[in-house]
N, C-alpha and C positions, 0 to 999 in steps of 0.2 A: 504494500500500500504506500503510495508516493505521497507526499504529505503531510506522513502520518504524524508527525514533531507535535503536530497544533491541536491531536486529536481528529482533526477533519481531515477527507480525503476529497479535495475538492475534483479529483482525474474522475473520481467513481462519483461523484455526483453529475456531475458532465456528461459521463457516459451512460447515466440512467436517465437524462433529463431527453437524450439524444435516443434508445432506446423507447422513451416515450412519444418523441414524434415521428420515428420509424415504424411505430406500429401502431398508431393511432390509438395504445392504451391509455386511460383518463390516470392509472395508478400505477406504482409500483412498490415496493419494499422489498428491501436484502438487509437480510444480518450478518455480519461475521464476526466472531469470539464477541467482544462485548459490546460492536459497534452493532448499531441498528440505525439506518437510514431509511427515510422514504418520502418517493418524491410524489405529487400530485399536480394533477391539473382538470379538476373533478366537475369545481365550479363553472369552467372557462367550457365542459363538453356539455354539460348540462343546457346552458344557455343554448348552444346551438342548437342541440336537437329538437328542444323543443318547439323553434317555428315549421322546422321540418312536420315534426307530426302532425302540426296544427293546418298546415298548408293544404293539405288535403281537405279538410273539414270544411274548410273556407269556401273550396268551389263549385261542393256539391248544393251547398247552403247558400248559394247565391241564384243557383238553379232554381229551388221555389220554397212553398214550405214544406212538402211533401217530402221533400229529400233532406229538409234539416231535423223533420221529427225522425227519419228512419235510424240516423245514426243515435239518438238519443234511448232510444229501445234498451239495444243490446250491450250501451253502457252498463246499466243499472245490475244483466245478469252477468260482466267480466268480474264485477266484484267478490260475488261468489261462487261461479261457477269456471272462472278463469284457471287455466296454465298458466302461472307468467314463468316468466322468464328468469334461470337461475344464475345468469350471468350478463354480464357487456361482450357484444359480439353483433357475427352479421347473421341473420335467421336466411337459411334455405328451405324451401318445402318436398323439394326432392331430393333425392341422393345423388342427381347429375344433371349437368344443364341438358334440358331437351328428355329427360325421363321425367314418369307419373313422380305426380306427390305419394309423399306420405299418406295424407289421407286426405277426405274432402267433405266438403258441407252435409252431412246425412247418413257419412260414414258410421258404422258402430266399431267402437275400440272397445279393445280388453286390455286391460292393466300392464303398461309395462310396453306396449306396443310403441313403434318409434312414431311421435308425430312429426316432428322436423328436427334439422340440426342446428345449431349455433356454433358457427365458427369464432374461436378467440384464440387470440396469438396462433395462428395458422394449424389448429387444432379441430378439428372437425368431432360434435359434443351431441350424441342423439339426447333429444328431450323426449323422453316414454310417459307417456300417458301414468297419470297416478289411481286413475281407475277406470274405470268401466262404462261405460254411456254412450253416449249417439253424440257426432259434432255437430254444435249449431253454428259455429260460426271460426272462421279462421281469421283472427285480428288482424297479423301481418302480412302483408307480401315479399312474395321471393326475393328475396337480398336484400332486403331493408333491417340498417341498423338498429338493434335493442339496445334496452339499460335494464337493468337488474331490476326487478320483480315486473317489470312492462307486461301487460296481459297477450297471450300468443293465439291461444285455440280455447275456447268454450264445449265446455263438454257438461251435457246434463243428464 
């Protein structure tokens, strides 16, 4: 550890802050013997995404009223009957570009079955069903970025 005289290793904060915009992670942390660093930029991703999410809502809702009460429905059952999301990452619904999903709107799943994947730090992460139901509704689309607990798939 170069630095180390001061207690701080300023190479290895660099090289995690540089790591963080190489991979567009919001977080990181490393220990080593009794150093603990960790770098964030949580706030700064947050912000963004959310006019992202929002962007869409906007233009279906400018369409009439019939398309702004539709999205307001199925809010109300993400709450409880949501998948979200057990990580930050990019959601696929298939397992290859140009292959079926996972599953689809009407689908019945059994417990454990894959609904989609969440790729993070270039790790491909199946999300399995935690029980048993018919899908009503699939929140995200193919390669749109999540945030941890973000709702994915409805299952009742």
């Amino acid at each position: 550890m170069s630095d180390n005289k001061n207690g701080i290793d300023k190479g290895l904060i660099r090289d995690l802050a540089n790591i963080l915009n190489d991979t567009d992670l919001t977080e990181i942390e490393v220990e080593q013997d009794d150093l603990r660093i960790r770098v964030s930029r949580a706030s700064a991703m947050q912000y963004v995404q959310a006019p992202i999410a929002a962007a869409p809502m906007a233009a279906p809702a400018a369409a009439g009223p019939a398309a702004a009460a539709a999205p307001a429905a199925p809010a109300a059952r993400d709450n409880s009957n949501a998948v979200t999301a057990p990580m930050v990452g990019t959601a696929y619904l298939a397992p290859a570009p140009g292959s079926r999903n996972f599953v689809e709107v009407g689908a019945t799943v059994k417990e454990g079955q894959t609904l989609l994947i969440i790729e993070a730090m270039k790790t491909m992460n199946q999300i399995p069903a935690p029980r048993s139901g018919k899908v009503v509704e699939i929140v995200v689309t193919d390669g749109q970025p999540v945030e941890y607990g973000e709702p994915l798939v409805v299952i009742e």
